[in-house]
N, C-alpha and C positions, 0 to 999 in steps of 0.2 A: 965613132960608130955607135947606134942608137943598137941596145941590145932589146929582143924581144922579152918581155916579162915571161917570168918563168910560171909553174903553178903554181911552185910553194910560196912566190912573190904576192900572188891574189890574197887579198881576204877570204875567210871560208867559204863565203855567203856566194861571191865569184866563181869561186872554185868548184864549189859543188855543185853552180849553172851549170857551166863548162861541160865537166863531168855528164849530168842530166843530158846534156845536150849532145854529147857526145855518145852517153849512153843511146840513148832514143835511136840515134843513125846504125849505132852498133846492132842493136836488136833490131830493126828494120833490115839490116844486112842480111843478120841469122833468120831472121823470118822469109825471106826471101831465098835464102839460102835451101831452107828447109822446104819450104812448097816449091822449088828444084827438086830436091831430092826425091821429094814426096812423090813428083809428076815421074820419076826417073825408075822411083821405086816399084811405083802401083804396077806398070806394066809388069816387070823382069819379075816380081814376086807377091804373093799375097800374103804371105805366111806372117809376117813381121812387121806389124804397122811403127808409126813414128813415137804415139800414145804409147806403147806399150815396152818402151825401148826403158828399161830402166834409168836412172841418172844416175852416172857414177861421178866421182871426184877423180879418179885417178883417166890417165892419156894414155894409159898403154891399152889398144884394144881387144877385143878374146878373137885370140887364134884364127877362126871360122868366119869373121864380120869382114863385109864387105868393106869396101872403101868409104861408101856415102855412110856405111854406120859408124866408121871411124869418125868421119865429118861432122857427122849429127851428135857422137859423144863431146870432139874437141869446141863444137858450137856451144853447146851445153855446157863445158866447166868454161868456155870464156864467158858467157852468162850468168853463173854462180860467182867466179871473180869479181865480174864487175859490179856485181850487186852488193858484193862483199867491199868493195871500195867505198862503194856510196851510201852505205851502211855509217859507221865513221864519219863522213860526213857530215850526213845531216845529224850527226846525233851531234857534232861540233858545232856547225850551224846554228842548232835548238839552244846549245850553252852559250852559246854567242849573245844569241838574242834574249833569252833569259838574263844574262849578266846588264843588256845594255838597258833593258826596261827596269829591272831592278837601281839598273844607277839614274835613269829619269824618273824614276821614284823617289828616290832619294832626294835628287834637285828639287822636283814638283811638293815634295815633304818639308821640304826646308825654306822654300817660295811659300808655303800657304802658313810656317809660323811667322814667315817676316810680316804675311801680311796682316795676321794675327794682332803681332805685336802694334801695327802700326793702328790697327784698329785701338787697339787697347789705348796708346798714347791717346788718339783724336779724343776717345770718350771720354779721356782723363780732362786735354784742354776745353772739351763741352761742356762737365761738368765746373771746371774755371772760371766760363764764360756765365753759366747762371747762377753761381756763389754774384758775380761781381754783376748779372742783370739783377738778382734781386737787392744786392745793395742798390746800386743805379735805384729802382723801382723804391727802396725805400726812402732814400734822399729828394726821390721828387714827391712822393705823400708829404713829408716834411715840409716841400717847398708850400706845394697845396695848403697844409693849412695856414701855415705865414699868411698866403694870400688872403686869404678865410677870413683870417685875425685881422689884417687889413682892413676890409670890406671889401674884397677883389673878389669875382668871380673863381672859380677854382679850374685848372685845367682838367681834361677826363685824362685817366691813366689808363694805361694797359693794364689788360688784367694780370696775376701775379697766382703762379699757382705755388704753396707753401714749399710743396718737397719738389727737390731737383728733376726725378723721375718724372714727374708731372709737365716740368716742365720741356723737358727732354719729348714725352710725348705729344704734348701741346702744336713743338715746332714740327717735330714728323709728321702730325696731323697735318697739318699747314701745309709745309712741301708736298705732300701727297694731293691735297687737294687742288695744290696750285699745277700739278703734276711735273712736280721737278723730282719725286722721284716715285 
């Protein structure tokens, strides 16, 4: 036998639709209820409008009150009730959601050092790569002037900018122009 989910079984965030939702039909009820009474009232009396009916908390009503003013008190603390449910609530809900974005902050905080990191390695192996281009670069001038010494023409080299930075910026330039990045 499939049991129905209960309230407490919902997440807050369900729970407190529900409620809303349920609320809404409730005060739709009492609203209706109330312009009944109101149409019930105007005729039989003028003396005592709906506005001006105080709100109490307490159901017991005073001695002299009609029935519909009994109705319009009991309408009224079931309005205060339920507001008072949903009160609670959403202020559960609020902590709910508070806690969950806090915790994808956390992930999303911990994801942007990995990526950090990973940046940090790359620049490390780039830096690598133009320690061992400007060797490369210096082994072929070497080769050039053998040639030289020969009587061989000399091949044209790339150009060789001294500090690493430089050269780091050299191939950014490049990518950017060739628009790779």
């Amino acid at each position: 036998m499939i049991r129905p989910k209960r309230v407490e079984d919902q997440d807050p965030i369900k729970h407190l639709q529900s409620l809303l939702t349920d609320r809404n039909k409730v005060l739709e009820r009492i609203s209706g209820i109330r312009a009944m009474l109101d149409s019930i009232k105007a005729p039989a009396s003028s003396a005592a409008l709906p506005e001006s009916i105080p709100t109490t908390t307490s159901l017991a009503p005073a001695p002299k009150e009609e029935p519909y003013d009994r109705l319009l008190h009991v309408l009224r603390d079931m309005q205060s009730e339920i507001e008072n449910q949903v009160r609670p609530l959403a202020q559960q809900a609020i902590d709910f959601e508070v806690q969950r974005v806090r915790e994808q902050a956390a992930i999303d905080q911990r994801d942007l050092r990995a990526c950090v990191e990973q940046i940090d390695r790359c620049v490390s192996a780039c830096v690598q790569h133009a320690h061992e281009y400007r060797r490369g670069h210096a082994e072929l001038a070497r080769f050039n002037g053998r040639l030289a010494a020969l009587g061989s023409a000399a091949e044209p080299l790339p150009e060789c900018p001294s500090e690493i930075t430089e050269i780091i910026s050299s191939r950014l330039q490049w990518l950017h122009v060739q628009q790779k990045i």
